[in-house]
C-alpha positions as CSV (number, residue, x, y, z in Angstrom):
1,X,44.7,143.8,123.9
2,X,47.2,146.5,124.1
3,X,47.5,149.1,126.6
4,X,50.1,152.1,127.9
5,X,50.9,154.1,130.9
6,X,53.3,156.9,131.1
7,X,53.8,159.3,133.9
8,X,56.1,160.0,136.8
9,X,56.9,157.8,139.8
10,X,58.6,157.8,143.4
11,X,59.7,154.5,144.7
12,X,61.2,153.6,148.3
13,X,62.3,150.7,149.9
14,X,64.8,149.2,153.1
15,X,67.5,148.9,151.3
16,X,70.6,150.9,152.2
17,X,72.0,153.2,149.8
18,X,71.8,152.2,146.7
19,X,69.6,149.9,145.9
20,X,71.0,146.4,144.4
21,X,67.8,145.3,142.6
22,X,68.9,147.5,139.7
23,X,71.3,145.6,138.5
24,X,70.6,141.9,140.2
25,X,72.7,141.8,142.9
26,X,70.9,140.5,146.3
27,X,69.2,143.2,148.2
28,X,70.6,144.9,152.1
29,X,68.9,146.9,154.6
30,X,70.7,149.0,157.0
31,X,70.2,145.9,159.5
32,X,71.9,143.2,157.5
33,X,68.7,141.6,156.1
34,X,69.1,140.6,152.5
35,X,65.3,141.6,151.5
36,X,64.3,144.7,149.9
37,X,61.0,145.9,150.4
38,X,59.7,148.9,148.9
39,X,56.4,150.4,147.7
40,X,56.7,152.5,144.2
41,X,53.5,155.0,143.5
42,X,53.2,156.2,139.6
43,X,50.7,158.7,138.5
44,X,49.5,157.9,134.9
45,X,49.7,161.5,133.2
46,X,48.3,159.4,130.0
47,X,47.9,156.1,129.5
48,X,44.8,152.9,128.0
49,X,44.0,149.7,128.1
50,X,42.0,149.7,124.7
51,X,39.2,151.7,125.0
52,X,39.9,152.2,128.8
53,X,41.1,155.8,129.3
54,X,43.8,155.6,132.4
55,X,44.6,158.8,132.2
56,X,45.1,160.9,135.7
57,X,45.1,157.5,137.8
58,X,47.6,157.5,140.6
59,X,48.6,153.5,142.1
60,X,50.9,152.0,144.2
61,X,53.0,149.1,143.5
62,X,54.2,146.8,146.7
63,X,56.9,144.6,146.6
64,X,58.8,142.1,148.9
65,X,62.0,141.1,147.0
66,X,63.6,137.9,149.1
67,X,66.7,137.9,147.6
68,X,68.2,139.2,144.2
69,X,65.5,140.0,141.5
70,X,66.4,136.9,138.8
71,X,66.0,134.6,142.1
72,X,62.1,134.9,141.8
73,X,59.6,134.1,144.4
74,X,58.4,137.8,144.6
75,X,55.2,138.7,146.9
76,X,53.7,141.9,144.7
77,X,50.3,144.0,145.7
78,X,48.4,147.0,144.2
79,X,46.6,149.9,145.5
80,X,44.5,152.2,143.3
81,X,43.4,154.9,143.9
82,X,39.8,155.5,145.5
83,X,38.8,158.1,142.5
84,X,39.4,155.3,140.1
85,X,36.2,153.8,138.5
86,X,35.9,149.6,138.5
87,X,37.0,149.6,135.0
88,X,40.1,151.6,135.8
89,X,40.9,149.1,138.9
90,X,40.1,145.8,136.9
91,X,42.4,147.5,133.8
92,X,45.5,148.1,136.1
93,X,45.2,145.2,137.8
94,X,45.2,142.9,134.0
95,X,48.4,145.0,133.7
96,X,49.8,144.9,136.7
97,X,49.4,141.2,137.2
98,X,51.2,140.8,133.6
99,X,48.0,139.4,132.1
100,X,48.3,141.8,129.3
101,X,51.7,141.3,128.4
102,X,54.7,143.8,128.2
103,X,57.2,144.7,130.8
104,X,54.9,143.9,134.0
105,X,54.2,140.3,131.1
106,X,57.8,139.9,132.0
107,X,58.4,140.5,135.2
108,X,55.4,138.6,136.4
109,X,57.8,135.2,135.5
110,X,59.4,136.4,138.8
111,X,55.9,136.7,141.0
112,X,55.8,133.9,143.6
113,X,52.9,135.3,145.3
114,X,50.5,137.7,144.0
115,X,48.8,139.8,147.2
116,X,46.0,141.1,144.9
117,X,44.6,144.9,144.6
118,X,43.0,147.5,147.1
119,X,41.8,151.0,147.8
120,X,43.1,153.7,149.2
121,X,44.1,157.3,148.6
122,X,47.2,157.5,146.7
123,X,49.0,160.5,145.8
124,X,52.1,161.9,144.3
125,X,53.0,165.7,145.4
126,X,56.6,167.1,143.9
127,X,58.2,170.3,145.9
128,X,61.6,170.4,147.7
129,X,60.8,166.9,149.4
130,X,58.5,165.3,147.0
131,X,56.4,163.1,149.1
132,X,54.3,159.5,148.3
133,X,51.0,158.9,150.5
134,X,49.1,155.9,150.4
135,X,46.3,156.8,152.9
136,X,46.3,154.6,156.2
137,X,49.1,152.7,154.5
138,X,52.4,154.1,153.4
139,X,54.1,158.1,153.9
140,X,57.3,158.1,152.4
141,X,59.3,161.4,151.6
142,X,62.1,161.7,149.0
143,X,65.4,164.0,149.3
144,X,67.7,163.0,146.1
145,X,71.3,162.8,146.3
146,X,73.0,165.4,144.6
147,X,76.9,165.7,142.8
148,X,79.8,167.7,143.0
149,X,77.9,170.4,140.8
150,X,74.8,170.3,142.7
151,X,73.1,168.4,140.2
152,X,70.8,165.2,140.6
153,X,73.0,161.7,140.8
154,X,71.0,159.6,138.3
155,X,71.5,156.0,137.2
156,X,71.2,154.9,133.5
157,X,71.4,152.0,131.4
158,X,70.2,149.9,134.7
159,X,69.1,145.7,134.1
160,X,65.8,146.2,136.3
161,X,64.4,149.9,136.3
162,X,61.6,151.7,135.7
163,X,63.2,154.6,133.6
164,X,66.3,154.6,131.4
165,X,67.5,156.8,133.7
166,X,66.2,158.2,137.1
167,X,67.5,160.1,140.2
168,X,68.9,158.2,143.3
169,X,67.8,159.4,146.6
170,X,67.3,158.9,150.0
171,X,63.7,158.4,151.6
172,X,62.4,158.7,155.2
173,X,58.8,157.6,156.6
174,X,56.7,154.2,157.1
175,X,55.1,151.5,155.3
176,X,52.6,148.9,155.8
177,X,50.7,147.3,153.3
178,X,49.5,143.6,152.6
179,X,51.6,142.7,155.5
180,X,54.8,144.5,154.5
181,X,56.2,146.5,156.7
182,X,59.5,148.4,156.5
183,X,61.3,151.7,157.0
184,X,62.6,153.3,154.0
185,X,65.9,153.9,153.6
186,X,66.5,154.2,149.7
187,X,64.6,156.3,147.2
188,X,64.0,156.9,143.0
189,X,62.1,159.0,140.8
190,X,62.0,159.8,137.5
191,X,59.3,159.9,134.5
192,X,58.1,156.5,132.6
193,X,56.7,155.2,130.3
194,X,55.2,151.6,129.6
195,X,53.0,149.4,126.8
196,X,52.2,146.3,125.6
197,X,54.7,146.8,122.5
198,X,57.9,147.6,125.1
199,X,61.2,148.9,122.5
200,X,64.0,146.5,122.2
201,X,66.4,147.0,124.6
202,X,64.4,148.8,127.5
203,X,64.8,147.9,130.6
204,X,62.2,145.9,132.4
205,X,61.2,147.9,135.4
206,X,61.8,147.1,138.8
C-alpha cells in the first residue's frame, strides 16, 4: 500500500510557551503538570491511499503526551470530518493508526493506547486569528509570535514535528475529546506533507 497527505495544519496544546515535545524534552503546562495535551487539525489539500482520493479531507489528531515523547505510552484519537465518505474514514484511520507505514508507521511505536476514530465537523479557517473547530469538541484560536522585524518566529530542523519548519504561536480556547480535556496555551502551524516513502532525514511529526 502506499499513500500521501499534504496540506496545512494548526496544532494546540497545554503546554506553556514553547512546546518541549519538539525536541524530547518532557512536556509543562502553565500549572506545573508535566503532560502535554493538544489536538492538531490538518486539512489534506491532496493526498491517497491507493486508489482512495483524500483530497479536501479535514481531521483532527488528539494526543495525551505523559511525559517526554521517546518515553512512550501515548493515548492518540482521530476525528474526521462528517463530509468524509467510509472509505475516506477507514483510509485515514490505516494511516493514522500507522498500519500503513511511514511517519505515523513510526510514531505509532510510541502509542500506548489507541482511543480509536469519530465524527464530527472539523474545520480549518486562516485570517488574522486562524481558528481550529472540531464541532461539540474542540475551538482553538491561533495568534503567532512574531520577531524583532515583525516577522513569524518559526522553528526548523526540530526531532519531532510536523513541518521542517513552522511558526510558533500562542493559542486560546477549549478542548475535550476522548476524555482529554485541556486549555491551550501553546500553538503551530505551518504546511505538510506526509507518505508511505518519508525522505531521509525528515522529521517524524509530532
Amino acid at each position: 500500500m502506499t499513500w500521501s497527505i499534504s496540506g496545512n495544519y494548526l496544532a494546540g496544546c497545554s503546554c506553556a510557551m514553547v512546546c518541549g515535545c519538539a525536541v524530547d524534552a518532557k512536556p509543562h503546562d502553565p500549572q506545573g503538570r508535566e503532560e502535554c495535551l493538544g489536538c492538531a487539525a490538518f486539512h489534506v489539500a491532496d493526498g491517497r491511499l491507493d486508489d482512495v482520493d483524500l483530497s479536501g479531507v479535514t481531521f483532527a489528531f488528539y494526543n495525551h503526551f505523559p511525559s517526554n515523547l521517546t518515553a512512550g505510552n501515548w493515548k492518540v484519537g482521530i476525528v474526521v470530518d462528517e463530509g468524509a465518505s467510509d472509505e475516506q474514514v477507514d483510509a485515514l484511520e490505516r494511516i493514522l493508526s500507522g498500519r500503513e507505514g511511514g511517519a505515523f508507521g513510526e510514531l505509532s511505536q510510541f502509542y500506548g493506547e489507541y482511543l480509536g476514530v469519530e465524527r464530527a465537523s472539523v474545520s480549518l479557517t486562516d485570517g488574522e486569528k486562524p481558528r481550529l473547530s472540531v464541532g461539540g469538541k474542540t475551538e482553538l484560536a491561533f495568534e503567532p509570535l512574531r520577531g524583532p522585524d515583525g516577522g513569524p518566529t518559526t522553528m526548523k530542523n526540530a526531532m519531532f514535528g510536523f513541518s521542517p519548519e513552522f511558526t510558533l504561536g500562542r493559542t486560546t480556547g477549549t478542548s475535550s475529546a476522548f476524555g482529554l480535556s485541556f486549555e491551550p496555551a501553546y500553538g503551530e502551524q505551518s504546511d505538510y506533507t506526509f507518505s508511505s516513502e518519508q525522505p531521509e532525514g525528515a522529521p517524524v511529526g509530532r
